[in-house]
N, C-alpha and C positions, 0 to 999 in steps of 0.2 A: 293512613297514607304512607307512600313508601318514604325512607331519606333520603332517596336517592332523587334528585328531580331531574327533569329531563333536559338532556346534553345541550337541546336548544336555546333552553332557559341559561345554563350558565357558562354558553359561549357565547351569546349576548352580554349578558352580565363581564364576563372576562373584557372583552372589545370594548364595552361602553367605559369601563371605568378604565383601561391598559391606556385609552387616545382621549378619554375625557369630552366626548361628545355621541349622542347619539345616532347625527346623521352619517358621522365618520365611521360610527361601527356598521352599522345600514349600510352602507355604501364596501367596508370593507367584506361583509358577509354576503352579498345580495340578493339583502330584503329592503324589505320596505321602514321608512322610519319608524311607523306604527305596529310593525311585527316586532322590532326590539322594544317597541317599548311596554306592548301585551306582554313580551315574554319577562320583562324585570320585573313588572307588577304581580305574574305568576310564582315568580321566584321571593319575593319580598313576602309574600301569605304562604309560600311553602314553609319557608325560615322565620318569618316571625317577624322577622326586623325591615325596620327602614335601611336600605342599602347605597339609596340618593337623597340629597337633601335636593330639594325641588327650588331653582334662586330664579325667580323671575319666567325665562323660557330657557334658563340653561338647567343642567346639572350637577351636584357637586359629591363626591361618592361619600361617603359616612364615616366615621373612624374602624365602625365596625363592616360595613363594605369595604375597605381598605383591608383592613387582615384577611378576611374573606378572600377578599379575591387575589390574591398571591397562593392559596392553599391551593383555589382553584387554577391558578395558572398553574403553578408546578403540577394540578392532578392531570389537568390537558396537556402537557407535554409529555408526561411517562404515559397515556395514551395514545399519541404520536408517538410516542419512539417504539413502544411497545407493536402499534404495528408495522411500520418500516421493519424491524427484527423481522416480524413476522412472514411479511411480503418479500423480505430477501434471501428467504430461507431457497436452500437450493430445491430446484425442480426437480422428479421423478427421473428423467434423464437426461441431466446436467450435473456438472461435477466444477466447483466450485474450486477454484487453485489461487492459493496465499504465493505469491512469489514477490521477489528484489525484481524492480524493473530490469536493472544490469542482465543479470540472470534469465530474466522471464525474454528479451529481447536477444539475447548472444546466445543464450545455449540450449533452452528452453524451446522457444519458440519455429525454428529450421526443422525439430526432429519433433516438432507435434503433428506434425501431419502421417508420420507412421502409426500413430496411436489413432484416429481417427480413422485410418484405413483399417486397423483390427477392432474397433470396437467403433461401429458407426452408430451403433444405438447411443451412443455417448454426446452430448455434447458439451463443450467445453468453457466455462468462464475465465477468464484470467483476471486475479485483482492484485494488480501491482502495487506496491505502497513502500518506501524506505524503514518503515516502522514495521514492529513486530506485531502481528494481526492478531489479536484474541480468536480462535477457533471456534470458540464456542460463541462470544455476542456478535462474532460478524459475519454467522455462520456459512460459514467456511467447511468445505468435504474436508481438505489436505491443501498442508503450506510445502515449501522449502524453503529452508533457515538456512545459514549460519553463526554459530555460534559452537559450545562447549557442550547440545545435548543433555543439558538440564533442565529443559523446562517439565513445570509441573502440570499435571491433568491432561497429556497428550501422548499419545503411541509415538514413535520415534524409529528411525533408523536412516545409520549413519549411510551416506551414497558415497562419499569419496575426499579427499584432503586434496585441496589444492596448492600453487605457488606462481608464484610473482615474475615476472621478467618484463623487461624492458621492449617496445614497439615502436616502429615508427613507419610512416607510410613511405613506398618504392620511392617517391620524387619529391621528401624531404630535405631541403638542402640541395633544390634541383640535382637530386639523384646522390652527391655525397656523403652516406652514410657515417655516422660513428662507429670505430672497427674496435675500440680497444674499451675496458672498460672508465678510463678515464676520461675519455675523445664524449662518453657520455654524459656523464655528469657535467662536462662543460659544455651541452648543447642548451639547445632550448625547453623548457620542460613545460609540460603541463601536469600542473600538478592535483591527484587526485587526495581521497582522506587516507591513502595508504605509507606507511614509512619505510623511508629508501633503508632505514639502519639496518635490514638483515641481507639485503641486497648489497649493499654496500659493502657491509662482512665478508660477505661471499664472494666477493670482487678483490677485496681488497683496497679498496680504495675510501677517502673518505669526504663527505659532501658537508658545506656549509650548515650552517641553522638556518640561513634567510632563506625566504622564500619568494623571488621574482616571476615576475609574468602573471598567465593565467592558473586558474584555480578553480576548479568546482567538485561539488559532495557528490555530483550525478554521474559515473562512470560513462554513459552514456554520452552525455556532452563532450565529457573527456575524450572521448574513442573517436566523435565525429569529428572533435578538432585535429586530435593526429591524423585523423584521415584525411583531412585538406590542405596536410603538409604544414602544421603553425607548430609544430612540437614533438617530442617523443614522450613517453611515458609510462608507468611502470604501471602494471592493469597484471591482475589473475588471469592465467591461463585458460581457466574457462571460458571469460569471456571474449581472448582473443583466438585461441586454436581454428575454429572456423574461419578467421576473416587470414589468418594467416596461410591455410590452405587453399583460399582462394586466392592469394596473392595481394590480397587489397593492404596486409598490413607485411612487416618484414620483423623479425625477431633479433634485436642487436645484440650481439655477442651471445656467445653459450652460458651465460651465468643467469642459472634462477636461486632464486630461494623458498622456504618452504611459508607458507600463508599460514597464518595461526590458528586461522578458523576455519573449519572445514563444514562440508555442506549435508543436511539433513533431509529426509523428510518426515513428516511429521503428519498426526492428526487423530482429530479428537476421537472417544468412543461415542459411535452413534450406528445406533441397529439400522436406521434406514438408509443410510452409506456405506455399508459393507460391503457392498457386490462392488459400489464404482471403485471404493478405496483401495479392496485387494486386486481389481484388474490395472487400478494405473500405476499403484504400487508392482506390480510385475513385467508391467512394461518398461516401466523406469528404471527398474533392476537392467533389466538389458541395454535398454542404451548408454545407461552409465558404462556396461559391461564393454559395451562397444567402440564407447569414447577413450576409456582406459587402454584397451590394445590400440588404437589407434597410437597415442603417446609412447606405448611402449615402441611399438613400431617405428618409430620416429626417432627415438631416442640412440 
């Protein structure tokens, strides 16, 4: 007979003994009370052992049903994960993209529709996350990072180095602006995880340790609050240039500084994303290319 017994038998088994009753595992599988209980008495002659001590008309799981059935919980959950992995693997034409929310919504996202128009056979997933995405267990085609381009077991190449400057919306301060770089640091701020100290360098000027007002990790929030006029704030250029071009946001004074961590992209080797990886990697090449003369243009 094989060792392996059948999944029915000890995902019964898992449920009866996990909730300590049988009607509850019946009711949480939907079967029948007497299907789980054919299937523990299946599994008790497959294994040998008594796996419930029988108390009256309850239950009660065995010492050796107890170690048992933790081997098998942990075996039914790398089951489960094992296929979710599986099932999230990217699709034949779909192309799976690791990005920073900030990122994936401010600079990412306006110029994906050019890529869509060259490569319709393509479609596109976006998985935003603050954390850095493993490429390979979450599989993942291609991320953009920042960071220092050390990570290990992924293709890489650098897009671009950003920098820092101060924002705020046209009708902050019903319309009075801070002109100087002082007039700034004594506005209202909102503050994100970025440090005013190299900005402040570059100014000239120098800013408290306390930190008042609002505060959040999500650039996002941050940008929506300047934009309803409760603050100014010091955001990457990345993800303000656009909203600056439209007018939605205003660039206080000329002082930037440089950002320490520049941005990547990245991704794993894998033979059956090759074709998506080298065409978006090519595309991305040029709208960075594109975004860059803009700046300079500006400049």
């Amino acid at each position: 007979m094989s060792a392996f017994p059948p999944l029915t038998c000890l995902r019964s088994f898992e449920a009866t003994s996990r909730l300590g009753s049988v009607t509850l595992a019946a009711k949480e599988l939907h079967v029948t009370h007497s299907a789980i209980s054919q299937q523990i008495k299946v599994l008790e002659e497959i294994v040998g052992l008594t796996l419930f001590v029988r108390e009256g008309r309850g239950l009660r799981v065995s010492e050796d049903g107890r170690l048992y059935a933790l081997q098998i919980r942990k075996a039914l959950g790398d089951i489960a994960e094992a296929t979710r992995l599986i099932q999230a693997q990217p699709k034949m034409g779909e192309l799976v993209v690791a990005v920073l929310p900030s990122f994936g919504r401010s600079w990412l996202l306006p110029r994906l529709p050019r890529f869509q128009q060259l490569y319709p056979h393509i479609s596109i997933r976006l998985q935003a996350s603050l954390t850095i995405s493993n490429l390979h267990q979450e599989s993942v085609d291609i991320g953009i990072r920042m960071g220092k381009g050390d990570w290990e077991g992924v293709e890489q190449k650098l897009l671009f180095h950003d920098e820092v400057v101060v924002v705020a919306a046209p009708h902050f301060n019903s319309g009075r602006l801070p002109q100087t770089p002082q007039e700034v640091i004594d506005s209202e701020i909102i503050y994100n995880t970025e440090s005013w100290l190299p900005w402040c360098e570059a100014a000239g000027v120098e800013m408290g340790n306390e930190r008042k007002g609002l505060c959040s990790n999500d650039s996002n929030l941050v940008l929506e609050a300047v934009r309803l006029g409760q603050g100014i704030t010091l955001e990457r250029r990345s993800l303000v240039h656009d909203a600056i071009e439209r007018g939605e946001l205003v660039q206080l004074c000329d002082v930037s500084a440089p950002y320490a961590y520049p941005y990547w992209l990245v991704w794993p080797p894998r033979e059956s994303s090759e074709d998506k990886q080298r065409e978006f990697s090519h595309w991305l090449s040029g709208e960075v290319e594109r975004y860059l003369d803009q700046l300079r243009k500006n400049a």
